[in-house]
N, C-alpha and C positions, 0 to 999 in steps of 0.2 A: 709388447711382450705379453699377450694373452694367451695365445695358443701355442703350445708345445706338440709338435707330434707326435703321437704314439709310437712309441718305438718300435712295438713287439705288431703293430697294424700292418696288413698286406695290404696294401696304398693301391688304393687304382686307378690314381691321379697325383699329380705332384703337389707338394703345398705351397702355400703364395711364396713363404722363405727360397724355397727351392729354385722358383720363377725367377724372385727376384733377384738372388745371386747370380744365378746363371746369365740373365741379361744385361750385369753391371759389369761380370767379369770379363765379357764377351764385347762387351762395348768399351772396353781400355784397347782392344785391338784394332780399333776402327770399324766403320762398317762394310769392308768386307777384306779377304784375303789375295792381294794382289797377285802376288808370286804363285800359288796353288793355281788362279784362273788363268796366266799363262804359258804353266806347264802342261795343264791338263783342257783342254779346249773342247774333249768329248763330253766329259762329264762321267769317265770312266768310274767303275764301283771298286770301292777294296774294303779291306777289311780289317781293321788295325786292332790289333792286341795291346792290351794294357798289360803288365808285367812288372811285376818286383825285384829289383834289383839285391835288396837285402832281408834279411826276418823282419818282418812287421804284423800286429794286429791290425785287420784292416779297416779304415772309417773311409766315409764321405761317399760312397756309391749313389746315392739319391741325388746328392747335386752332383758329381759327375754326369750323369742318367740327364739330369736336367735342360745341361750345357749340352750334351752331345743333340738332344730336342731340339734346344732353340736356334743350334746351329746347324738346324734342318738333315742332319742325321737321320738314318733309316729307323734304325735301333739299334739299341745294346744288349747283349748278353751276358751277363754275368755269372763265374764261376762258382763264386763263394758269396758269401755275405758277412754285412760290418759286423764285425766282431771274433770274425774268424781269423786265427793266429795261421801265418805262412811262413811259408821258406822263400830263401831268396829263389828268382828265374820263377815262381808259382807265376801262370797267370788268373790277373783278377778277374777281366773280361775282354770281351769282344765285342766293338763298334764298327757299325755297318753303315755307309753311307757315299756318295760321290768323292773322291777326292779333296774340292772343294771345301766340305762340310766336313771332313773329319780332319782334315789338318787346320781347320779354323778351331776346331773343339780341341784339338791336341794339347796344346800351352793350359788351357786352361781346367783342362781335366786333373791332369797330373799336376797342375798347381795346387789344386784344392785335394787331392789324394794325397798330396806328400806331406801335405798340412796336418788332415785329418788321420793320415797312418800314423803319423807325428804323436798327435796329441793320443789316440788309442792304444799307440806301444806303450809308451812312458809312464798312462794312468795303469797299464796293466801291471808294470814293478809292481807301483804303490800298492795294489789291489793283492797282487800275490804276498808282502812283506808283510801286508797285515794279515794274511790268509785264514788263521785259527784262534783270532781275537775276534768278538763281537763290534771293531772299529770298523767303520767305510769311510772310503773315499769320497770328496767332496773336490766337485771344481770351486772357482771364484768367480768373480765377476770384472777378473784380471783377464779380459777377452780381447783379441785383435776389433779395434772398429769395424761397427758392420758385420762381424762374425759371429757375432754372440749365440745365435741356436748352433750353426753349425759346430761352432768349438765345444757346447756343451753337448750335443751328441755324441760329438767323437770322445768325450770322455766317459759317458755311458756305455758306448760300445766297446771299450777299454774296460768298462767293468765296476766305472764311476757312479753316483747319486748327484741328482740332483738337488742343487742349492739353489737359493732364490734368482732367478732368472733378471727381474726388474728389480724395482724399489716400490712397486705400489700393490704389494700384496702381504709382503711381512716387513713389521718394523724390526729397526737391527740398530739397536744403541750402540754406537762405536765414541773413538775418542773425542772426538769433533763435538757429536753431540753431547757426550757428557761438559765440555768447557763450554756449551752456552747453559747445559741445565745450572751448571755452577754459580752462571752471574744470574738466575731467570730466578722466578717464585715459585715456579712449578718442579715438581718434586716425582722421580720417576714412578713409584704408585701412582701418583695421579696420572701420571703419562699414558702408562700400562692401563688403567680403566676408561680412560679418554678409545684409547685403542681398541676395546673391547666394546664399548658402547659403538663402533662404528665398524663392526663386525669382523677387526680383523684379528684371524685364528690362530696366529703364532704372533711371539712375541721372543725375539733376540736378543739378548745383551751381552757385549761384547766387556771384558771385564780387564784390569791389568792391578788390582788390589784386593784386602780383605777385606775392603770398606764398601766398592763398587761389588762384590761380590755378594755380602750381607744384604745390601740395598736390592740388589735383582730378586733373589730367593724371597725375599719378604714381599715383593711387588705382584708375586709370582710370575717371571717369565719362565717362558717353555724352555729355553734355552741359554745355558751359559757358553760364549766363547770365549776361552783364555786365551791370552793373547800374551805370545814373544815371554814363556815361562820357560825357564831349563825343566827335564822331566820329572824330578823330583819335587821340585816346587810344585809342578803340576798335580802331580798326585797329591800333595798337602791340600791344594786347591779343591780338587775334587770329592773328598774327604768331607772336607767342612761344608762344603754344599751340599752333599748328598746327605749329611747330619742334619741341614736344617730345609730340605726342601728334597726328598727322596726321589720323586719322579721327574726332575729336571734333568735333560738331555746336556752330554757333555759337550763341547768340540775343542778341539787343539788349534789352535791358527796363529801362524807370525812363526816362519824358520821351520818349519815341516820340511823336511827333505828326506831322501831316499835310506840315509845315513841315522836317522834319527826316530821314524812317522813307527816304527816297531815299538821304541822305547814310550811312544803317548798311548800307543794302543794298550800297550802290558800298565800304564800307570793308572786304567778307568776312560780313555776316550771313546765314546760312540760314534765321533765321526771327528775325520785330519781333513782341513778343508786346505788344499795344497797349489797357491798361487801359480809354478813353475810348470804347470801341467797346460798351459794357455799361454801365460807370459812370453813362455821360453823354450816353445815346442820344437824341437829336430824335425827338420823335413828327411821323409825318406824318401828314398832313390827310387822312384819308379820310371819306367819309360812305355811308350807307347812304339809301337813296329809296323808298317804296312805291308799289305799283301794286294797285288790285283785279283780280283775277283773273276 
């Protein structure tokens, strides 16, 4: 987890992520497509439209783009781009290649489009419920194995920020860690300066009292997570921290949902980091259609 792609970059190659998805998803197929080489025995050309079955914001075009590559496809054409909100029947794009090559890419196009429209509809709610609070959305690191850029993209393209990608670039005290600092001699101030002498620039602490709470502000970490507070608690919460440690960043996390991520945002949160956005993503309906060329 080093390199994240530029999202807003007009790429003029694919990135290794992209590579490597596309030849993992591509090889659960076997290596090669049986039934396409005996229908098609010219090597006939078409040209298959991808297409939206329902409204979705759209993600994932880059590894589709990928797949349709490695599955020795001509090229793709695309209508719109990730992030662009559609109606159902819009088409996405157009994949150019033998027979062949585009019904072997077909499964797995729309595997990863219905995933990643998934994830970029859903974060867009969250994104619009907070719309005229200073809150943003945050994924988690509640990611399908193996997906992890991809699903954080698609929640950017939805409208999402990102949060820490790996584990070896910002420390994040959660509950786990606080029960060994419990039984241990070391003391999170020291934690927190251990971490800063080995150059890393944020510092997390996930919180669920006034006592773990007191403890962060005074350690100075950058960031408080509260975790699994009803909202008014939360606001209480936010309160006394920003009393004794003003420029610490808030965030909401544990039970954020669609019903509720309004009521953290109106109580002080800078950021709802929102597990169900990866976890629990809806695949949308798209299909793919061929034409002979």
């Amino acid at each position: 987890m080093k390199d994240f792609t530029d999202l807003g970059a007009d790429q003029s190659s694919r990135s290794a992520d992209e590579i490597r998805l596309a030849r993992l998803v591509l090889s659960e197929d076997g290596d090669r497509d049986i039934t396409s080489e005996l229908v098609d025995l010219g090597g006939t050309t078409v040209e298959g439209t991808i297409s939206l079955r329902e409204q979705a914001v759209v993600a994932g075009l880059a590894y589709a783009e990928s797949v349709a590559a490695e599955a020795g496809c001509d090229n793709v054409q695309w209508c719109v781009q990730d992030g662009t909100a559609c109606k159902a029947g819009d088409a996405l794009g157009v994949v150019r290649g033998t027979v062949a090559s585009v019904l072997l890419a077909e499964r797995p196009i729309l595997n990863l489009l219905q995933r990643g429209c998934g994830i970029a509809t859903r974060t867009r709610m969250y994104v619009e419920a907070v719309s005229d609070t200073n809150c943003r959305i945050l994924h988690t690191r509640k990611t399908a194995p193996g997906l992890r850029f991809f699903d954080v993209r698609a929640v950017v393209h939805g409208g999402g920020e990102e949060h820490r990608l790996g584990l070896d670039r910002t420390v994040l005290i959660k509950d786990n860690h606080w029960e060994v600092l419990g039984r241990e001699s070391q003391t999170l101030p020291a934690l927190c300066s251990a971490a800063r002498r080995r150059g890393i620039d944020l510092l997390f602490v996930e919180i669920e009292n006034t006592e773990q709470m007191e403890l962060a502000c005074r350690a100075g970490a950058d960031r408080l997570l509260i975790d699994n507070q009803p909202p008014e608690e939360f606001r209480r919460f936010v309160r006394h921290a920003k009393s004794l440690r003003p420029e610490i960043e808030i965030e909401a996390t544990g039970g954020i949902n669609l019903d509720n991520v309004r009521l953290y945002a109106e109580a002080g949160a800078d950021y709802a980091s929102v597990g169900e956005l990866t976890h629990s993503a809806s695949a949308i309906d798209v299909t793919l259609g061929i034409t002979v060329v």
